[in-house]
C-alpha positions as CSV (number, residue, x, y, z in Angstrom):
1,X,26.1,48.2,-27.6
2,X,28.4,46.5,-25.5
3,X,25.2,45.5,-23.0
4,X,23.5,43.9,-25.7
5,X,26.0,41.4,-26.7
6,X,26.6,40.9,-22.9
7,X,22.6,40.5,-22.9
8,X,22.6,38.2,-25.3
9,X,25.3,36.0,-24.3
10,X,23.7,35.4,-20.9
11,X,20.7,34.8,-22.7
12,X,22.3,32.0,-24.9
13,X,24.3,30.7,-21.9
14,X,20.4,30.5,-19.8
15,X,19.3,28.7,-22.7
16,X,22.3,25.9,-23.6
17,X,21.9,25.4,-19.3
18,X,18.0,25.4,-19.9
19,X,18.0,22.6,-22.7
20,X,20.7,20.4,-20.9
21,X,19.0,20.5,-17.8
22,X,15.8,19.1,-19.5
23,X,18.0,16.6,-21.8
24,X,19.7,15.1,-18.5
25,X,15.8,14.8,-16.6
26,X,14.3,13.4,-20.1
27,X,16.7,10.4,-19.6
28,X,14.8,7.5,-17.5
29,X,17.1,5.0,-15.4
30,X,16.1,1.1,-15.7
31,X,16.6,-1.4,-13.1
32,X,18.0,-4.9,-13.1
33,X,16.0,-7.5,-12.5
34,X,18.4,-7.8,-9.8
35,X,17.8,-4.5,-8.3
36,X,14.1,-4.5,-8.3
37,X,13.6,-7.9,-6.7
38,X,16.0,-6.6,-4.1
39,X,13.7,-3.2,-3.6
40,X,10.3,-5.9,-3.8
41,X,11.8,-8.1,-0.7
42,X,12.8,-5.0,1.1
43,X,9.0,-4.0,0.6
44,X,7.7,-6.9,1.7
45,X,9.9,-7.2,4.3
46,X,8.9,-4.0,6.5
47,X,5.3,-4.7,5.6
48,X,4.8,-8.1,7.4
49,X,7.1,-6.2,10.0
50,X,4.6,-3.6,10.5
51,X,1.5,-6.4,10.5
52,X,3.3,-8.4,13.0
53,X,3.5,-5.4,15.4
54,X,0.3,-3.9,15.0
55,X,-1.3,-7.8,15.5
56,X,1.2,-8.6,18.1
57,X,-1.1,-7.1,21.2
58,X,-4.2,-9.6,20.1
59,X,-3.4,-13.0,19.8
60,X,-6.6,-14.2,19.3
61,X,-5.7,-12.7,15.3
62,X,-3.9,-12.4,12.3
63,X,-2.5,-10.2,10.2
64,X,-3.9,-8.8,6.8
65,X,-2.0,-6.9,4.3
66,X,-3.7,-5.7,1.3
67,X,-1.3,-4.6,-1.4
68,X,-3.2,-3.5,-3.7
69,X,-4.4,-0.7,-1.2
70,X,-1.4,-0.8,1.2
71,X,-4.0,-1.2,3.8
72,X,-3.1,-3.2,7.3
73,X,-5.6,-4.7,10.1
74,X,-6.2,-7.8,12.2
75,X,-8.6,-9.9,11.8
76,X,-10.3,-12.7,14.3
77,X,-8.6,-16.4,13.6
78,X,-12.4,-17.5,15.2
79,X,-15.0,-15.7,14.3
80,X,-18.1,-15.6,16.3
């Protein structure tokens, strides 16, 4: 008799962890305006970095970002 209560106060205390647990990761965080123009010029910030450097070998081009693929390339300023 004396496992089963010990059984089942483990099993209680696994569950009260259990349901706090997913309680605490339920809760979503918001950002400030503040915060999240701070995280966009950050953003922004490495990716012209990154165009810079991969144009910076061909001056005869410029850099393109697309954001809305994340994609990066150089085009001709001249085309042919």
């Amino acid at each position: 008799m004396g496992k089963k209560i010990i059984g089942a106060i483990a099993f209680a205390a696994i569950a009260v962890a259990a349901g706090w647990n997913y309680q605490q990761n339920k809760q979503e965080v918001e950002l400030s305006d503040l915060a999240l123009a701070n995280i966009n010029a950050l953003a922004d910030n490495e990716s012209s970095s990154h165009c810079e450097r991969l144009c910076y070998y061909w001056p005869s081009t410029y850099c393109v970002l697309e954001t809305s693929t994340s994609y990066i390339y150089c085009m001709e300023k001249f085309p042919r």
